[in-house]
C-alpha positions as CSV (number, residue, x, y, z in Angstrom):
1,X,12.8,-16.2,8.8
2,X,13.7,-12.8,10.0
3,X,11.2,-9.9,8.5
4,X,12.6,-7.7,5.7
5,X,10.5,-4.8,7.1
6,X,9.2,-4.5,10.7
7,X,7.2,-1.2,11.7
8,X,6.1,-0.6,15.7
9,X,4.0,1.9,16.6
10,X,4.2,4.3,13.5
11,X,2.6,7.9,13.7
12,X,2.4,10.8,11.7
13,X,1.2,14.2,12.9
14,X,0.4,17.1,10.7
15,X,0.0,20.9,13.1
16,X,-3.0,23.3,11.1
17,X,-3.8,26.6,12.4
18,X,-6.5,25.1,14.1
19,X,-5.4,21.4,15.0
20,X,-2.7,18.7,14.9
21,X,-4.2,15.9,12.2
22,X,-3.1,12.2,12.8
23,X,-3.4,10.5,10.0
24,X,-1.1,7.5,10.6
25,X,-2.0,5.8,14.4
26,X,0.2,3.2,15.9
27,X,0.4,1.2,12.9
28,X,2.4,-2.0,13.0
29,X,2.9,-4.9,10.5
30,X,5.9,-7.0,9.7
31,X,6.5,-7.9,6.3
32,X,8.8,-11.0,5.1
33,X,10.9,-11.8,2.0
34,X,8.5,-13.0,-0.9
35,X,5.8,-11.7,0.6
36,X,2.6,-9.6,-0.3
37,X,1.2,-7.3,2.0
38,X,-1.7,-5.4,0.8
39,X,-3.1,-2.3,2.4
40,X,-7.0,-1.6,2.0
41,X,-9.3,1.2,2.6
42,X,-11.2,4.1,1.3
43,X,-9.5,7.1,0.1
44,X,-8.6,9.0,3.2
45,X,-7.6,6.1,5.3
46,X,-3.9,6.6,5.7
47,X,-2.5,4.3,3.5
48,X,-0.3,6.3,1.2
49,X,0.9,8.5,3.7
50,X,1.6,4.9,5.8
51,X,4.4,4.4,2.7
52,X,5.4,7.7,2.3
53,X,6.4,7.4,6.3
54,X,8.2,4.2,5.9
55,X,10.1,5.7,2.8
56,X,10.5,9.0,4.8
57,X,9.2,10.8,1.9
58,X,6.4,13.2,4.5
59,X,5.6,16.4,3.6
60,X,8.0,19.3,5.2
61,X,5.1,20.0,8.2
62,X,4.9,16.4,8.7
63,X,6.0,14.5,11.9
64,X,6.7,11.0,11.8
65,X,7.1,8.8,15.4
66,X,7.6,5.2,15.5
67,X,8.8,2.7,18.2
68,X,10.9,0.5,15.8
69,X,11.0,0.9,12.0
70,X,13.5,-2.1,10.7
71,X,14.7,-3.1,7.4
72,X,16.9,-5.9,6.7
73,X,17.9,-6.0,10.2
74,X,18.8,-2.2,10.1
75,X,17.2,0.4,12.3
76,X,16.0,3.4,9.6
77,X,14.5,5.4,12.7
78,X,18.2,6.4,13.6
79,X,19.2,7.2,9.8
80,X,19.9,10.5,8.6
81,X,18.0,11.9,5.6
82,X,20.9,11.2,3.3
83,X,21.3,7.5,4.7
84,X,17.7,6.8,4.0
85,X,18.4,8.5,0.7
86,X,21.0,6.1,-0.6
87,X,18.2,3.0,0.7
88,X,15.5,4.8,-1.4
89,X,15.5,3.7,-5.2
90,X,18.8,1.2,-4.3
91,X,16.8,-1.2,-1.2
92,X,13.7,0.0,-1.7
93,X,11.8,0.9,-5.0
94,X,8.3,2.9,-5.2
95,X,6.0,2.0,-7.7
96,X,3.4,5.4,-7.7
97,X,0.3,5.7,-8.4
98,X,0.6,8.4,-11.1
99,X,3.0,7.6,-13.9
100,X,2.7,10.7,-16.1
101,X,3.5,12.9,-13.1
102,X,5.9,10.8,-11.1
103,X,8.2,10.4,-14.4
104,X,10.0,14.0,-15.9
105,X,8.6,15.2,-18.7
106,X,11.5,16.8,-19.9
107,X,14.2,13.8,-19.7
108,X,13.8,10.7,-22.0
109,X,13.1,7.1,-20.5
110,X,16.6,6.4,-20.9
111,X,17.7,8.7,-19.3
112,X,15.3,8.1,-15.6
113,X,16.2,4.7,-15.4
114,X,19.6,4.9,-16.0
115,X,20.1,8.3,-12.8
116,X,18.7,5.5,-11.0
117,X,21.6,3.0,-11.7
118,X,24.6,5.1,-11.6
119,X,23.7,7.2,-8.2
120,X,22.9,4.0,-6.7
121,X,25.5,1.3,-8.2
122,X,29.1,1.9,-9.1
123,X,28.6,1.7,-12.7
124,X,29.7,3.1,-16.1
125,X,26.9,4.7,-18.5
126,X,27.4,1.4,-21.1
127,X,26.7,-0.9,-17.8
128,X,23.5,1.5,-17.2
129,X,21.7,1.5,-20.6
130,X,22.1,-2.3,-20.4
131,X,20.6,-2.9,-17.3
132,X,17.7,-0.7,-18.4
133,X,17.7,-2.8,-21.9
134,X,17.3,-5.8,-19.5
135,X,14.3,-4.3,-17.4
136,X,12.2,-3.0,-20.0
137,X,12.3,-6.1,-21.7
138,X,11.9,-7.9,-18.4
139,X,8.4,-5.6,-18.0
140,X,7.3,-6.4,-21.5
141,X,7.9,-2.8,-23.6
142,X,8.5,-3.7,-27.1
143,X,11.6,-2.6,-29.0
144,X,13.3,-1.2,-25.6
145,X,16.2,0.3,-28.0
146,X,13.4,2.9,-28.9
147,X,11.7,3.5,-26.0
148,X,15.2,4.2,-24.1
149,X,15.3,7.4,-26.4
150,X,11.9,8.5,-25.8
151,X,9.8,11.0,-23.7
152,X,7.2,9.8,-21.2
153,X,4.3,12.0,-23.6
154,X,5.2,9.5,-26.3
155,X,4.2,6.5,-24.1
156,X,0.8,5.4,-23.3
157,X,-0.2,4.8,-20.0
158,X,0.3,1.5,-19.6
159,X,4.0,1.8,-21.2
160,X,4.4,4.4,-18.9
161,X,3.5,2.2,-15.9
162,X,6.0,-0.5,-16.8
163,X,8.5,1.9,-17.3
164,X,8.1,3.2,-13.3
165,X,8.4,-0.6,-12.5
166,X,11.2,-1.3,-14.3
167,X,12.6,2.0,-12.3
168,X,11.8,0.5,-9.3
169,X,13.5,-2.5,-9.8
170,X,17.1,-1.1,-11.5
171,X,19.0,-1.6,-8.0
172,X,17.4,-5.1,-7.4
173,X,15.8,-3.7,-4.4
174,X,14.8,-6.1,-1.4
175,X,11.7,-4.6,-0.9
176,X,8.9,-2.9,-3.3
177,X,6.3,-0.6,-3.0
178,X,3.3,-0.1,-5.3
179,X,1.0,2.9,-4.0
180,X,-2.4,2.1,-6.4
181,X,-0.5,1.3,-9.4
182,X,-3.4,0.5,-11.5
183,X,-5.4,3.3,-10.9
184,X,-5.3,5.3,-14.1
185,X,-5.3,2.8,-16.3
186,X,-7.9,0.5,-18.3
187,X,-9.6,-2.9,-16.7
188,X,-7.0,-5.1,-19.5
189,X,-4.3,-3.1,-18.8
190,X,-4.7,-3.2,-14.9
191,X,-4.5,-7.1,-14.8
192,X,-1.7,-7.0,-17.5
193,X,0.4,-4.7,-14.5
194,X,-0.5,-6.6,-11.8
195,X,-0.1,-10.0,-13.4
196,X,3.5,-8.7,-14.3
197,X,4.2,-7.4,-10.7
198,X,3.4,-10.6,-9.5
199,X,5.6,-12.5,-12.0
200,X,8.7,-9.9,-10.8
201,X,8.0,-10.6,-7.8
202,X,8.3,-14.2,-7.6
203,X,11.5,-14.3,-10.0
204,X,13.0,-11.8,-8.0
205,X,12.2,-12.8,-4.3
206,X,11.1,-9.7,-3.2
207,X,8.9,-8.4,-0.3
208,X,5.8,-6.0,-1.7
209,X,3.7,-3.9,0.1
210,X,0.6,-3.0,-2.2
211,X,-1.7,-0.4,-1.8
212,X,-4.9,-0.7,-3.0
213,X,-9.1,0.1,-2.2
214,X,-9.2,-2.9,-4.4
215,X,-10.7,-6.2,-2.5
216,X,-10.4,-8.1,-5.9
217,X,-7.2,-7.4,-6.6
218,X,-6.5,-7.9,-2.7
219,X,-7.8,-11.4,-3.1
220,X,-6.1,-12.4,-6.2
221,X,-2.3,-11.1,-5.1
222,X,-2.3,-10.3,-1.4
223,X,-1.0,-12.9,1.0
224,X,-1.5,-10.6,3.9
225,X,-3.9,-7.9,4.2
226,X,-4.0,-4.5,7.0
227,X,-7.7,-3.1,6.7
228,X,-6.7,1.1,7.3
229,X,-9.5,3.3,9.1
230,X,-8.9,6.9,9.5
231,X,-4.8,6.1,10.1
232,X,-5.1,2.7,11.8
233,X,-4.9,-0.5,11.5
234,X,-8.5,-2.2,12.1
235,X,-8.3,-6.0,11.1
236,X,-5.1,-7.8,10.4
237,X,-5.2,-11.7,9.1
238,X,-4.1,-13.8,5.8
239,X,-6.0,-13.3,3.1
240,X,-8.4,-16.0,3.0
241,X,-8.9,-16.0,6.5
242,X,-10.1,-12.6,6.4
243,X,-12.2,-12.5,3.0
244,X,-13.8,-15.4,4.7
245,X,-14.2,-14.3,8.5
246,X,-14.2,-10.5,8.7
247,X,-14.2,-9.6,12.5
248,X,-14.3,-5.9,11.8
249,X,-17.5,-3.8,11.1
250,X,-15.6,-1.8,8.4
251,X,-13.8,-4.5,7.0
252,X,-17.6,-6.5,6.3
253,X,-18.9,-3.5,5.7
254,X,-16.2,-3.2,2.2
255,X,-16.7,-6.6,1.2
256,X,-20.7,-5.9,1.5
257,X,-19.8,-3.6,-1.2
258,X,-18.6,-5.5,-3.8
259,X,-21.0,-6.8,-6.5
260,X,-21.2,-10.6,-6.3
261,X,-22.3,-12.5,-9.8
262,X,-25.1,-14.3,-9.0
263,X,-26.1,-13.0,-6.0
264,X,-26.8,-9.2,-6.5
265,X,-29.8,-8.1,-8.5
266,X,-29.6,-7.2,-11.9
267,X,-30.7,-3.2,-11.8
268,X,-30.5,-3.1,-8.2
269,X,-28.5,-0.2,-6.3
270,X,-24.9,-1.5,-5.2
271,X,-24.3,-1.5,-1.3
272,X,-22.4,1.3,0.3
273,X,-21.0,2.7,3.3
274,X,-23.0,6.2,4.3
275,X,-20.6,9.0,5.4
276,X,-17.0,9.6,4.8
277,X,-13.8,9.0,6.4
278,X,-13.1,11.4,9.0
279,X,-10.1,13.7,9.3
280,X,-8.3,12.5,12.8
281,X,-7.5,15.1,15.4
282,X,-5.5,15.0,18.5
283,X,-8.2,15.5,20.7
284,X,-10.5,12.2,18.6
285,X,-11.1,9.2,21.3
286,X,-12.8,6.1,20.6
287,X,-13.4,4.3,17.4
288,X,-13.0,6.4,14.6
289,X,-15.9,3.8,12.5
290,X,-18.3,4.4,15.3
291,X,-20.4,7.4,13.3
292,X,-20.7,5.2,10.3
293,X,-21.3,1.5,11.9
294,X,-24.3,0.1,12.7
295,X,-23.1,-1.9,15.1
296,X,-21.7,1.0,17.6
297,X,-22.3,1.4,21.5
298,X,-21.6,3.7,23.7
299,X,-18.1,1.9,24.9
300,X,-17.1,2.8,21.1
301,X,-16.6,6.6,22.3
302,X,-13.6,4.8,24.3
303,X,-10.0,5.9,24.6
304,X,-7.7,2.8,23.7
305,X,-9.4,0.1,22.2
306,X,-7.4,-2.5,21.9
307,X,-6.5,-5.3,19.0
308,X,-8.1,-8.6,19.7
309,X,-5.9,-11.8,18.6
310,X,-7.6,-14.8,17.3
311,X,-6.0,-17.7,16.0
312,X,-3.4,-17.5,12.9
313,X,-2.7,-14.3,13.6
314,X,-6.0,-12.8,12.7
315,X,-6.5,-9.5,14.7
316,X,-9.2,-6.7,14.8
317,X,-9.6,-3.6,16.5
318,X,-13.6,-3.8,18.0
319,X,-15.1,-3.8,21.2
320,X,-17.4,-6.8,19.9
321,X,-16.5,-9.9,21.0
322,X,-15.4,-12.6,17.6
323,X,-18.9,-14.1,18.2
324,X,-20.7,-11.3,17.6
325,X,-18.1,-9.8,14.9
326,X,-18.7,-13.1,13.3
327,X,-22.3,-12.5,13.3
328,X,-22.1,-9.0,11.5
329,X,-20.2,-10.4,9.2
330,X,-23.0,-13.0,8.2
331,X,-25.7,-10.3,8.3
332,X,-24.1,-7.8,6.0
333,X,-23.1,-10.7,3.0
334,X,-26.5,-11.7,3.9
């Protein structure tokens, strides 16, 4: 089955006064139809700006490189702004992570969802409103009559959530994007958005790339997971395989984080990583985790270090051999 997105080798650069920051590095991944492909790291990592690459939606100081950057067979590297226009919001929705700010405050719902429709389809206004009838009641909004005529103010958070899915989804794109869309909303609510993005999903047959610092949510609707570090890629694998053999420092170090029932103390401090995600220059060798990782050695100061392939696919980007990687693993859940 042929990939609905493939990405080679994808870079961003952004020139300061006083240096060029990298914060996307050679990332590859290929994505196919159906498919979830979940993005993880800390805040910082590269993950956002990784989508807004791929959706060629940089900011204006931004430079984006890539080797090959597919989708659906079609080469969007060689598009022109206004080609990847027409793909955006028609092939390829965005699901952000903001609702309140990514909707207009001064337009009704009815009126969003249906610009999306008619600049993208060759459609009447009638054909419009009923598609977006059909979308809000397909994301669960009661009465959609009303809503259609309302502003996103008069919407609470969760409404306004759905809404941006139901956006995403007027073109019955191919492939879907969801940058951290739970983030502003309440634990019930959360599950409620991503149980319905999964149900979309599936009916629909679309490819989803979601974004997300969350390893629960990762485990519950990720088939596929790319572990980010400072703009790269540090551990590729399916998602069982790498919940249950993490081969990178970092990515063990994450799932060390996370509060296990049963197993941490009740009143005891939660596990955390010390330091902070650097900002990536282009004068940085080496592994970016080094400073943080416990594990690090002097060949971690390295230019190049290259992704080791296991079996199914599982790759990591460490100068420790699996063995060992296996055996930080064990120590950290330990």
């Amino acid at each position: 089955m042929n990939p609905v997105l493939e990405v080679r080798g994808l870079s961003v650069e952004i020139p300061t006064a006083s240096a060029t920051l990298r914060p996307v590095r050679d990332v590859s991944f290929d994505l196919h139809p159906g498919e979830t492909l979940s993005l993880v790291g800390e805040s910082g990592s590269g993950k956002s700006m990784t989508a807004l690459a791929i959706m060629d939606l940089l900011p204006r100081q931004a430079r984006r490189s890539v080797e090959r950057l597919r989708f659906l067979g079609e080469d969007l590297a060689g598009k022109s702004a206004g080609e990847i226009g027409r793909l955006r919001g028609a092939e390829i929705g965005m699901v952000f992570q903001d609702p309140m700010t990514s909707l207009n405050p001064v337009y009704t719902v009815g009126n969003q969802l249906m610009e999306v429709y008619l600049r993208h389809k060759n459609a009447s206004k009638r054909e419009a409103r009923e598609r977006a009838l059909f979308l809000l009641d397909k994301v669960n909004i009661p009465d959609p009559a009303l809503r259609l005529c309302q502003y996103p103010h008069q919407l609470s958070g969760g409404l306004r959530q759905r809404v941006m899915i139901a956006m995403a989804l007027m073109c019955g794109p191919a492939l879907i994007i969801a940058d951290e869309p739970t983030t502003a909303l309440d634990v019930t609510t959360q599950s409620q958005i991503l149980d319905l993005l999964r149900s979309l999903q599936r009916e629909f047959h679309m490819a989803m790339i979601l974004i997300t610092h969350d390893l629960g949510v990762v485990a519950h609707f990720a088939d596929r997971v790319s572990v980010m570090y400072a703009g790269e890629i540090v551990e590729q694998a399916s998602t069982d395989d790498l919940l249950e053999r993490p081969m990178h420092p970092y990515t063990a170090a994450l799932l060390d984080c996370i509060p296990v029932p049963g197993s941490s103390r009740h009143g005891g401090k939660l596990r955390s990583i010390p330091g902070v995600v650097p900002l990536i220059t282009s004068g940085d060798q080496g592994c970016a985790f080094r400073r943080r990782c416990d594990h690090a050695q002097d060949v971690c100061k390295n230019a190049g270090i290259a992704m080791r392939e296991l079996s199914g696919g599982h790759k990591f980007r460490c100068v420790l051999l699996p063995q060992n990687s296996a055996d930080v693993a064990m120590k950290n859940h330990a």
